[in-house]
C-alpha positions as CSV (number, residue, x, y, z in Angstrom):
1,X,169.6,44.0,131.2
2,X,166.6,42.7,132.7
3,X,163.6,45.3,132.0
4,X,162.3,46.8,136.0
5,X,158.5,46.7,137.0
6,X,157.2,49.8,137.5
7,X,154.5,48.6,139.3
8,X,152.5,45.4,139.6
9,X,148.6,44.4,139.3
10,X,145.5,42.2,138.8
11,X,144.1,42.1,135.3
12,X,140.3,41.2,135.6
13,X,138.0,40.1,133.1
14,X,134.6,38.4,134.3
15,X,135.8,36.0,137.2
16,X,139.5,35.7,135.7
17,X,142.5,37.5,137.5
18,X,146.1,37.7,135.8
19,X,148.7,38.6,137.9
20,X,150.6,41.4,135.7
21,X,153.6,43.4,136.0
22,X,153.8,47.2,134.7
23,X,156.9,47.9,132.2
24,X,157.6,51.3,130.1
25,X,157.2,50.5,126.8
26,X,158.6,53.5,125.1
27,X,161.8,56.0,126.3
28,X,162.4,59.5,125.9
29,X,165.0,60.5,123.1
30,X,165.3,64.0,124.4
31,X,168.5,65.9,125.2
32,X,168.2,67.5,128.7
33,X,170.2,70.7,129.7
34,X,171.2,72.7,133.0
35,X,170.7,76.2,133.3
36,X,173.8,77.6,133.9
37,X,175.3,81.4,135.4
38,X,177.5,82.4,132.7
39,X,180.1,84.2,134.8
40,X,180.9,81.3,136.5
41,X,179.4,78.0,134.6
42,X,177.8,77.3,137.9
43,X,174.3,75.0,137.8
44,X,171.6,77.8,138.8
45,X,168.7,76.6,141.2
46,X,165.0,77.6,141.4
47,X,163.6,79.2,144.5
48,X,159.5,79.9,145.5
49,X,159.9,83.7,145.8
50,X,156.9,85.9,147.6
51,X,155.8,88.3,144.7
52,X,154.9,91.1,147.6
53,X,157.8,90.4,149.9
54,X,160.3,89.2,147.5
55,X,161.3,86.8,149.5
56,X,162.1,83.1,149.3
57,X,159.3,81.0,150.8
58,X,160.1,77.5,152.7
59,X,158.2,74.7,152.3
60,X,156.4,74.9,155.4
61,X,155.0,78.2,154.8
62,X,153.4,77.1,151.0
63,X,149.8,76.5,150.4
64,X,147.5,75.1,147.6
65,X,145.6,77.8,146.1
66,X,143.0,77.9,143.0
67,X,142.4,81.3,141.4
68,X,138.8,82.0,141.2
69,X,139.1,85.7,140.3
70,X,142.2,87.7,139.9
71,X,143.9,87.9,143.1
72,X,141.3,85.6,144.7
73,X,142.0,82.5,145.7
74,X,140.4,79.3,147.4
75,X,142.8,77.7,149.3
76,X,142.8,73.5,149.5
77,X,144.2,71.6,152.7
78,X,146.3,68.3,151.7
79,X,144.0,66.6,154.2
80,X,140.8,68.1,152.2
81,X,143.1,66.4,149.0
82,X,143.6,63.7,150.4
83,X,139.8,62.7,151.1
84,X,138.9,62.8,147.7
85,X,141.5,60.5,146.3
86,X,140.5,57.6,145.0
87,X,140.3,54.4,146.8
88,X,143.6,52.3,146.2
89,X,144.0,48.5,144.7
90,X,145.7,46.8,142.4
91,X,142.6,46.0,139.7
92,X,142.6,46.8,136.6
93,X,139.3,45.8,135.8
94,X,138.1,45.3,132.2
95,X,134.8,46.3,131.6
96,X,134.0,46.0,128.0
97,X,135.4,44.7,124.8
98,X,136.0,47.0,121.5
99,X,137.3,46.2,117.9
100,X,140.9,47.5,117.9
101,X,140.3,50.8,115.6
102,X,137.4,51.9,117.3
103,X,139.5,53.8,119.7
104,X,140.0,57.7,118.4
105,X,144.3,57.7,118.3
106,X,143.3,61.3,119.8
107,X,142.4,59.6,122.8
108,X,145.9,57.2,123.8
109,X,148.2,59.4,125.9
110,X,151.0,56.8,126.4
111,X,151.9,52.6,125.9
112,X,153.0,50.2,128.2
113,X,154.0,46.6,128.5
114,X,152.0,44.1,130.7
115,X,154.3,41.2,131.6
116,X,152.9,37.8,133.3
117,X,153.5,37.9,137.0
118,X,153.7,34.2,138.9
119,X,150.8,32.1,136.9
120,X,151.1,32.9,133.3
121,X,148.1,30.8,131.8
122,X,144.9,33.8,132.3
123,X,147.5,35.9,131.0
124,X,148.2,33.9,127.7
125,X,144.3,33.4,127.4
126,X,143.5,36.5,127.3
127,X,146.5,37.9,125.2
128,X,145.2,35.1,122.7
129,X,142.0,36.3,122.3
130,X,142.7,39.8,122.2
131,X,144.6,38.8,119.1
132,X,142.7,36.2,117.6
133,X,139.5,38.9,117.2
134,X,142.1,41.8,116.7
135,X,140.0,44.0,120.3
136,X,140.9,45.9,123.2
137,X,139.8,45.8,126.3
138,X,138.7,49.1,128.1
139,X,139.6,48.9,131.4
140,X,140.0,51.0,134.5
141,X,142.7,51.0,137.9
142,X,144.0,53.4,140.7
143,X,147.1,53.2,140.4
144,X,149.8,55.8,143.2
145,X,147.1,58.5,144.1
146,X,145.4,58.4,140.3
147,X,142.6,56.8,138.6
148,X,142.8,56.0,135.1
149,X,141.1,54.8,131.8
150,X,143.3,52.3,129.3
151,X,142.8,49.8,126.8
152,X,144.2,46.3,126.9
153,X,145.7,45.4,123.2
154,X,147.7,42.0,122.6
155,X,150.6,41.9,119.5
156,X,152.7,38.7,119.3
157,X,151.5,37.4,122.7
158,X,152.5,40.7,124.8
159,X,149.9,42.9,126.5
160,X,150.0,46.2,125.8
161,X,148.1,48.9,128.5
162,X,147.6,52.1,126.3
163,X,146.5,54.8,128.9
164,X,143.5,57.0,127.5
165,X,142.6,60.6,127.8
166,X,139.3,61.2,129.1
167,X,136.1,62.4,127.0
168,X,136.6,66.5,128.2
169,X,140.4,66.5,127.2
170,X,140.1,65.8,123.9
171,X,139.5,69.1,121.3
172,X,137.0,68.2,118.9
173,X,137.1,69.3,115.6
174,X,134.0,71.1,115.6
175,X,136.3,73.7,117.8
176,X,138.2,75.5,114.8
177,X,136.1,77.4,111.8
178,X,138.0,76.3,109.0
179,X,137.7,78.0,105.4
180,X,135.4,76.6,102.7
181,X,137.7,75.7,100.0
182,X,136.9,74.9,96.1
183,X,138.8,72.0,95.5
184,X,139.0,71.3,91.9
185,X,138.6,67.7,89.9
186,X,142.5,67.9,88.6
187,X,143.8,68.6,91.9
188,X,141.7,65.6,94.2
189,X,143.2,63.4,90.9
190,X,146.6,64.4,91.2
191,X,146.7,64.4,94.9
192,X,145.1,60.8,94.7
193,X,147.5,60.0,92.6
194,X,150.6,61.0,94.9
195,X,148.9,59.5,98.1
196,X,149.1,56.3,96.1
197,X,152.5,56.3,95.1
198,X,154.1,57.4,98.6
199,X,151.5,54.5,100.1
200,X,153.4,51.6,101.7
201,X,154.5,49.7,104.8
202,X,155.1,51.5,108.3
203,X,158.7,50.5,108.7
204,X,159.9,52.3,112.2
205,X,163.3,51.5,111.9
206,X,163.6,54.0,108.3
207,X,162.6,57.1,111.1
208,X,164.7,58.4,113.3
209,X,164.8,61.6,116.0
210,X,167.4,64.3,114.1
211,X,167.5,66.6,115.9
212,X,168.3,64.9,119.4
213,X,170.9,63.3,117.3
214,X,172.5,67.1,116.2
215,X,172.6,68.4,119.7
216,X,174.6,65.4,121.3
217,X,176.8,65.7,117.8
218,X,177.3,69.3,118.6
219,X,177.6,68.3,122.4
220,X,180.2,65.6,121.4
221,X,182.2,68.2,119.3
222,X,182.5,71.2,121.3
223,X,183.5,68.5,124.2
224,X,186.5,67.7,122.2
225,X,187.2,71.5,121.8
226,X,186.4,71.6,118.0
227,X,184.6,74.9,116.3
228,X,181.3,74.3,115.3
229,X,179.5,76.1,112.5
230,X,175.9,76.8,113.0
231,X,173.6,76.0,109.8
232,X,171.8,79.1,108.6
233,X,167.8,77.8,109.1
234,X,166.0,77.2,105.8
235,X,162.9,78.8,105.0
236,X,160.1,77.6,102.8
237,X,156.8,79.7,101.5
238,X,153.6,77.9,100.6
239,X,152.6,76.7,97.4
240,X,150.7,79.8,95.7
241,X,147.3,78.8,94.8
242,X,147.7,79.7,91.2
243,X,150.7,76.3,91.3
244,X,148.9,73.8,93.1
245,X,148.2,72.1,90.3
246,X,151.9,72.3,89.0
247,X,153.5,71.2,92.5
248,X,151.4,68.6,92.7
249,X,152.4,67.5,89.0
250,X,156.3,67.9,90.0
251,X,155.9,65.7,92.9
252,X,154.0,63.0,91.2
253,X,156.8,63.1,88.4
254,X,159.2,62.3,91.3
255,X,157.9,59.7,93.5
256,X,157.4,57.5,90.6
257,X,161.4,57.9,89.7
258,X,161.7,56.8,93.3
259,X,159.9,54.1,93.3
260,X,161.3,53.0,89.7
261,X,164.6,53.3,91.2
């Protein structure tokens, strides 16, 4: 089946406009329920209920409010909204070029495809020379109500739009106090030592999402009227300081037989 556009654009660079096309690069594995009444297995629905009154509210009768003390609130017109939104286009402009792991991984929110869209040369251009100096473009667009902040990759000829969190919602590290530890000479060496053996290849395809998988087993089972038996959960406890050094040792020993094997 034919992959669907979500939306289409103008990829700029200097004087160069690509026609592009927006596709979803990645899919949700999730499994999604309804809340159900139990007497009755009937779908339940949410209502905006008054919290003085009680009461449901219709739509007509709802307004925008921000809390600015408790119980005190500023309330916001969808016209006064509306005003401030930013100008729409169809640009996404690139304004500067960076080497492809200089972006922070803290900072991509979520991947998409860039297809060609009528005139496919200023598209292959630039999806060449992305690759050939292994960069991304930072770029900017507006795109249904929302400005945003990506980076333009290129793998195997296909552009890639990575959107990007801005500056203020990313926690640094410097937010968390963390304990000053005394790491000792035997421990770095056998923990280098593990991180060397378990080092290899990203292969994707050896990872998959279990637990989605259980619940539409489950799913599938009790469909077909069959008992299911629920899995006590299994608990582990830290490694004790004191066998660090003896864990560490054990699981040396056996990602070498693995590897050997």
């Amino acid at each position: 089946m034919a992959m669907r556009a979500l939306w289409k654009g103008i990829l700029t660079f200097g004087s160069v406009r690509a026609p592009v096309k927006l596709y979803t690069a990645v899919r949700e594995t999730r499994v999604d329920f309804d809340l159900l009444h139990d007497a009755d297995l009937a779908p339940l629905r949410q209502e905006m209920v008054c919290s003085i009154e009680q009461i449901p509210v219709d739509t007509e009768h709802r307004l925008k409010g921000f809390e600015v003390a408790p119980g005190e609130y500023v309330v916001v017109t969808p016209e006064e909204l509306d005003g401030l939104r930013p100008e729409p286009g169809r640009d996404i402009e690139i304004v500067s070029f960076v080497p492809y792991s200089e972006i922070d991984p803290r900072y991509i929110e979520r991947t998409y495809y860039l297809g060609p869209d009528e005139d496919a040369r200023d598209y292959a251009v630039l999806a060449a020379a992305l690759e050939e100096n292994g960069i991304r473009g930072v770029c900017r667009w507006v795109m249904r109500n929302r400005s945003y902040l990506g980076a333009v990759s290129s793998q195997q000829g296909m552009l890639m739009l990575a959107t990007l969190r801005y500056a203020d919602e990313v926690v640094g590290t410097t937010s968390f106090s963390l304990p000053d530890v005394a790491i000792s000479e035997r421990e770095l060496e056998l923990a280098l030592y593990l991180v060397d053996e378990l080092t290899g290849e990203f292969t994707p395809d050896k990872y998959t999402a279990e637990y989605p998988q259980r619940v539409r087993k489950l799913i599938e089972q009790k469909a077909r009227g069959e008992e299911v038996e629920t899995p006590a959960p299994v608990e582990t406890a830290p490694t004790p300081d004191e066998q660090l050094v003896k864990a560490l040792e054990t699981s040396l020993k056996e990602a070498r037989k693995r590897r050997a094997a």
